[in-house]
N, C-alpha and C positions, 0 to 999 in steps of 0.2 A: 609262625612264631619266630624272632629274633632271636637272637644269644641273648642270654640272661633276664629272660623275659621268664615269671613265674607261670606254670601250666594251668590252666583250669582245673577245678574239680570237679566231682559228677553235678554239685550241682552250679556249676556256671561260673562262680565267684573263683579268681585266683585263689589256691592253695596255698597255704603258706607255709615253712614248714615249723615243726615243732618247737618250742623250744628249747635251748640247749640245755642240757640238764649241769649242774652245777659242779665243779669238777671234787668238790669235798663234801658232796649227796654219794659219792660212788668209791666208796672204802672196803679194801681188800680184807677179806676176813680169813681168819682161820680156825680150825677145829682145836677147841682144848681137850677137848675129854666126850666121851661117848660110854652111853649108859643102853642097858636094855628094856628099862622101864621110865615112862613120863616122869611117874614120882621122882625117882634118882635125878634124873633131870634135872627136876623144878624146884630139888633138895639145893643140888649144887650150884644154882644159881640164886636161892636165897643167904646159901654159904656168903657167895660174893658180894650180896648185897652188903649182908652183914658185916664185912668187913671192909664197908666204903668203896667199893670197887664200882665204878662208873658203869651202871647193868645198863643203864641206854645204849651201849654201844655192845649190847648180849643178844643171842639169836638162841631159841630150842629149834631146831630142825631136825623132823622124824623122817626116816628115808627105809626106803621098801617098805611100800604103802601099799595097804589090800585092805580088799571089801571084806570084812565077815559080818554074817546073817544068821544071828541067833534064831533058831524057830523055837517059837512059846507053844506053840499049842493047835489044835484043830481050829477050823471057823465054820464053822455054821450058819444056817439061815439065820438060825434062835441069836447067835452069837453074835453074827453082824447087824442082826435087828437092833440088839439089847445095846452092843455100841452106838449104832443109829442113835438109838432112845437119851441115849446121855450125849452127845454131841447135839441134839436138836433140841434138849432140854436147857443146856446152856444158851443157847441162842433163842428160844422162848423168854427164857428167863431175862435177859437183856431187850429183849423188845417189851414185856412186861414191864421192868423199869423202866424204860423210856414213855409208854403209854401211860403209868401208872403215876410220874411225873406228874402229867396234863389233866388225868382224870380227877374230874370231877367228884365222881362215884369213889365205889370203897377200892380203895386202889393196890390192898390187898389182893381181890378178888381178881382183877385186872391183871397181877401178876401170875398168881396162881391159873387164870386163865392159858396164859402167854407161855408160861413152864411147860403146864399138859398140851398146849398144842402144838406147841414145837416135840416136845416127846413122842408125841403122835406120830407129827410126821416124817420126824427124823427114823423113827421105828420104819417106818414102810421104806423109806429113800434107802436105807443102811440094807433091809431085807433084801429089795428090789436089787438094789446093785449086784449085791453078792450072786442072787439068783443068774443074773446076765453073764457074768463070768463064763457058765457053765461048766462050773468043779475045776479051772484051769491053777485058782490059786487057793485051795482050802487050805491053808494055815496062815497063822499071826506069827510076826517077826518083828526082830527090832536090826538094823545096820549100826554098823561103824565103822570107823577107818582105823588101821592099827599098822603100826608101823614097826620094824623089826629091832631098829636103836636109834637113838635120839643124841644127834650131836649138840654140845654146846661149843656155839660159833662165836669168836671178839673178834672186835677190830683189831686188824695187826699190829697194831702199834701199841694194844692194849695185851697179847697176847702172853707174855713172858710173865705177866705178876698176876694171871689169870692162870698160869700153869701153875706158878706158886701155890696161887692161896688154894687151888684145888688139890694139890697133893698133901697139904698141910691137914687138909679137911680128912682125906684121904688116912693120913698116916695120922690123925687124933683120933679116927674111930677106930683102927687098928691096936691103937695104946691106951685105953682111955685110962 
């Protein structure tokens, strides 16, 4: 390969490289104010809305980010059956409508077919699975990602009347 000749890529065709990304796509932001909960956050940025303040150029960004894992409850054969049964219920029920669409026949019945047989066999598939585990995971849980505080970020050039109107906010619920 020559000087300035582009490289191949894996697959055969010269590479080429990206395009330049646009030099006023890439604006320096700064922290006005940080909060310990979303809400307070998503307060203070409708503050700014409300008072004309160009929120296109506003970021929430939550930092110290962790998993937590609510556990709801035991799960059970019976448990994950009886979820089975409504998960294959609804997908009975959608192929019922679609069949029952085309039918000819009472297309009620074609539903109500479609319902209990997906209930059916979502009951076993839901049973079945849980059974395979082998007790590894008997309980129900919900995730989420929760973050420790929540900066509100502007663009620097936006930042100084972003600190404004949030102390204002600030110091009229302190006075009201």
């Amino acid at each position: 390969m020559t000087t300035g000749q582009i490289p191949p890529s894996p697959s055969g065709f010269p590479a080429t490289p990206d395009k330049a990304v646009p030099a006023d796509a890439i604006r320096p932001t700064v922290s006005v104010a940080t909060y310990s909960d979303y809400p307070s956050a998503q307060r203070a940025v409708d503050y700014l809305s409300d008072n004309e303040f160009p929120v296109e150029n506003t970021a929430i960004v939550g930092t110290d980010l962790r998993l937590v894992e609510n556990v709801l409850g035991r799960l059970t054969i019976w448990r994950a059956a009886l979820a089975g049964a409504a998960s294959g219920a609804w997908f009975g029920l959608f192929i019922g409508l679609l069949f029952g669409i085309f039918s000819t026949s009472s297309w009620v019945g074609v539903i109500l077919a479609g319902l209990l047989i997906g209930a059916f066999w979502g009951a076993v598939f839901g049973g079945v699975a849980h059974a395979l585990t082998g007790g590894r995971r008997d309980f129900t849980s919900t995730s989420s990602l929760q973050a420790s505080q929540y900066a509100i970020m502007v663009d620097a050039e936006h930042s100084e009347q972003a600190r404004q109107l949030l102390t204002r906010m600030t110091w009229q619920a302190a006075n009201p």
